[in-house]
N, C-alpha and C positions, 0 to 999 in steps of 0.2 A: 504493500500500500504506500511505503514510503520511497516516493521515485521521485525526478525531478521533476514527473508531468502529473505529479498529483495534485490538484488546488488545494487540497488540505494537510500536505505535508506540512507547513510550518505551524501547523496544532499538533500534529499529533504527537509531542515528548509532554507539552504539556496535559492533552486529555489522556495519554496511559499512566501520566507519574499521577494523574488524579483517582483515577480508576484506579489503580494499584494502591494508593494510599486506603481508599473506599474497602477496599475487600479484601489485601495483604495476599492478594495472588496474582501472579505474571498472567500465567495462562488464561484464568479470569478476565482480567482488564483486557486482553486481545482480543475475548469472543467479545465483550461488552462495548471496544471500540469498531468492533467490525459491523458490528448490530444500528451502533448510532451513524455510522456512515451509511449505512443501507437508507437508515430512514432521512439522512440528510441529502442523500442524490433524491429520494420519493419526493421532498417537499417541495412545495411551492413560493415563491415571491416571501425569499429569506433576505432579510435584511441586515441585519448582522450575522455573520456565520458564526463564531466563536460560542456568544448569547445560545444559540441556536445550538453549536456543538456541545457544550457545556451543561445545556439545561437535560438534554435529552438522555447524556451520558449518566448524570448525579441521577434523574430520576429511573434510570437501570441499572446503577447501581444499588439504590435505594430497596428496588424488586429483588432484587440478587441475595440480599445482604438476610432481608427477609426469609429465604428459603435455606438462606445457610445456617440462620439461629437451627431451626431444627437438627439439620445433617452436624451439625457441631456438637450436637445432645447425645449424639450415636459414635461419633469420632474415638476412634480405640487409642486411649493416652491423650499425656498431649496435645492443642493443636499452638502449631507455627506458624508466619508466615511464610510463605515461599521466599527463599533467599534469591535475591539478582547481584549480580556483579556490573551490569553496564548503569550506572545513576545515571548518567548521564541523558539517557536516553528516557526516562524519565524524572526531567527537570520541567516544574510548572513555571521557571523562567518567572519568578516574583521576589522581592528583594525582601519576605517575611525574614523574623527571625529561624522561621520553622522551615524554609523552605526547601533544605538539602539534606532534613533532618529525613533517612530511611531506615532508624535503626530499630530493631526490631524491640528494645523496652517504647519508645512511640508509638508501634502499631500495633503492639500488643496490650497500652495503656486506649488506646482506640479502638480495639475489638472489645474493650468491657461499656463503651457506651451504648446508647439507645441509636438506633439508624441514622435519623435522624440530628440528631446532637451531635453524631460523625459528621455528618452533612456537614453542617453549618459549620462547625469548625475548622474544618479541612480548608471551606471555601473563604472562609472570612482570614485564619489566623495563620493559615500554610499558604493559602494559594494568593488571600491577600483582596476578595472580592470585598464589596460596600454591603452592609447589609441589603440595601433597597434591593440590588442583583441576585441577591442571595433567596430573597421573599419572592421576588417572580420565578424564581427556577425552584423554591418548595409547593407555591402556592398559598405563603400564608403570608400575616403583615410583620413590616418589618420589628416593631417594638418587640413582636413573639420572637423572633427572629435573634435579638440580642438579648432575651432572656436566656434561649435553647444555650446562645455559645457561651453564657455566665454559666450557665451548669457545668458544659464541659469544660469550661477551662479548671474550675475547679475542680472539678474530678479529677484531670491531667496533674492538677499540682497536688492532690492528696498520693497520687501515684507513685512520685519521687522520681521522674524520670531521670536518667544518666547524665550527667553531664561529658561534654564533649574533651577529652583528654591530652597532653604532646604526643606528636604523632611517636615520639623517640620511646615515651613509657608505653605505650602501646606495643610498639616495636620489640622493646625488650621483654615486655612479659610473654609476650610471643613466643619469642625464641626461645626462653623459659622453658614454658609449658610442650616447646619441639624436644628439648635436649632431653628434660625430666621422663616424656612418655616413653621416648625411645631407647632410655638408660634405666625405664622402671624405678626412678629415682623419688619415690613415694614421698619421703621427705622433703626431697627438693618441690617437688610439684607442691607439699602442703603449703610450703612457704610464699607460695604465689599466690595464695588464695586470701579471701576475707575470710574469719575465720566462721563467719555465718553464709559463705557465699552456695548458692544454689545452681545448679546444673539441671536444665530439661532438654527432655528428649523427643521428638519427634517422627516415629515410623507408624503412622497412621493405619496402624495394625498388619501393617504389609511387609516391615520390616521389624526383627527386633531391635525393642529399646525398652527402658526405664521404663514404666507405665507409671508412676510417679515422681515427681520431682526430687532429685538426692541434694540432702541436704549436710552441709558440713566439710571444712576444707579436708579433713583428713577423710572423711566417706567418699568423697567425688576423686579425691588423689589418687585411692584403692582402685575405686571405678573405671578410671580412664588408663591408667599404668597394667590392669590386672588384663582390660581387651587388649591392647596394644602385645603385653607378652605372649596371650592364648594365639595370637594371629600368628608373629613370629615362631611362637616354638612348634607350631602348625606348619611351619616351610612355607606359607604365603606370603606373595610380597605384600610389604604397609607402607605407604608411602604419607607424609604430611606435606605439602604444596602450601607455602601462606598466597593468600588471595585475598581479594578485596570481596566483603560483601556487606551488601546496604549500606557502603559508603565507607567500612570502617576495615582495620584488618581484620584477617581471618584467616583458615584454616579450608585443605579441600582434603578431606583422607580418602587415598586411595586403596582398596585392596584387590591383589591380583590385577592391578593398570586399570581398572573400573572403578570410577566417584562411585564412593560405597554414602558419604557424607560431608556435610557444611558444622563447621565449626565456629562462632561469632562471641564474641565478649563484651559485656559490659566492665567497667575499670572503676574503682571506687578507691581514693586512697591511695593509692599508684600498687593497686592490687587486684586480680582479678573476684569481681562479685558476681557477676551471672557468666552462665558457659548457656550458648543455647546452640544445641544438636540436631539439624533436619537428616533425618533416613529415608524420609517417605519418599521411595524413587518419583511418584507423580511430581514432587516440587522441586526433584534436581533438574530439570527439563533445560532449564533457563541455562543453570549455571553449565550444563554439559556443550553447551553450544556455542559459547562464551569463551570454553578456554579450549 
């Protein structure tokens, strides 16, 4: 879709980083952008395109988001967003505070709001729209409009999200958490950790994982050193690859030369506090094509 003769190539980094923000999945926001292009070649005597791209997108997102409360009730472990490696390609091109922010403590403190309340926030305080814009593409008035985003922002800030860290302390716990898994250096690994820090796992019942949250720097140390040896002293190969995902360092494990998994951190303290794990082959799609 995105060619030099497409008239809506220069939307679309912005309608998929929106779409993607809306539902925390790649593949998602493609059928969901492919769907609002259909009905925006359908239309007639558009006047604004964007207004027009925009409105149509939020409100299938808004349908989407709705069908997936259910399938999330059923979700075996777990659930994550899909990890991407290209930001770039979705950037809503707005100079918010929030606007580069893809890291998965954000869109996982946005998957606990109400549809809606995602809505409006994404559009007001990521993407940077006016309320009044915001009320015609919900269909409600604007004053509602700045209530919904008063709720979520507070939600957002009872959430504690991450703060953004040197890329150098990121770097080196990094490399850390590479030398420790590979050297089964249990200890070492604990010392990288908060000592309350949490690890989740993501194989969407299709792969093995955690099916609860591990908690505790020396439980997750055990956790991640103890698969790493089983691989090895198995004759498989293991490889860790750091990469970029949702913007930040990360990890790609491979075994036997096949993304087995995405590795991403949050940093608190210049010490790793969350580890979050995708295995669900459906959501390495992205990152397999990528690298």
């Amino acid at each position: 879709m995105n060619t030099p003769c497409d008239p809506l190539a220069e939307h679309r980094p912005k309608l998929l980083g929106l779409a993607y923000r809306m539902l925390g999945s790649r593949a998602d926001a493609e059928d969901i952008l492919q769907e609002t292009y259909i009905r925006f070649a359908a239309a007639e005597n558009v006047r604004n395109s964007e207004a027009f791209l925009v409105t149509t997108l939020t409100r299938l997102c808004l349908d989407q988001l709705k069908s997936a409360r259910s399938r999330r009730e059923v979700y075996v472990g777990p659930w994550l967003p899909e990890p991407v490696s290209d930001v770039e390609d979705l950037s809503l091109q707005s100079k918010t505070e929030l606007a580069d922010d893809l890291s998965f403590a954000l869109l996982l403190a946005l998957e606990r709001l109400k549809p809606t309340e995602r809505a409006v926030f994404i559009l007001h305080d990521v993407f940077g729209k006016p309320y009044e814009e915001i009320a015609a593409t919900l269909e409600k008035q604007a004053p509602a409009c700045r209530q919904i985003g008063s709720r979520a922002r507070k939600a957002l800030r009872a959430a504690k999200l991450s703060q953004s860290v040197p890329a150098e302390t990121h770097s080196r716990l990094l490399q850390g958490f590479v030398d420790a898994v590979e050297s089964g250096d249990v200890e070492g690994l604990t010392s990288l950790l908060k000592a309350d820090a949490v690890a989740v796992s993501d194989g969407g019942g299709v792969k093995l994982s955690a099916l609860r949250p591990i908690r505790s720097a020396d439980k997750i140390a055990r956790f991640y050193v103890s698969i790493a040896g089983k691989q090895m002293a198995a004759g498989g190969q293991f490889e860790l690859r750091r990469a970029s995902i949702n913007g930040r360092p990360g990890l790609l494990v491979y075994i036997d030369n096949q993304l087995d998994l995405t590795l991403s951190f949050d940093v608190e303290d210049e010490r790793i506090a969350m580890i979050y794990s995708v295995r669900n082959p459906e959501k390495l799609t992205a990152i397999k094509y990528a690298h």
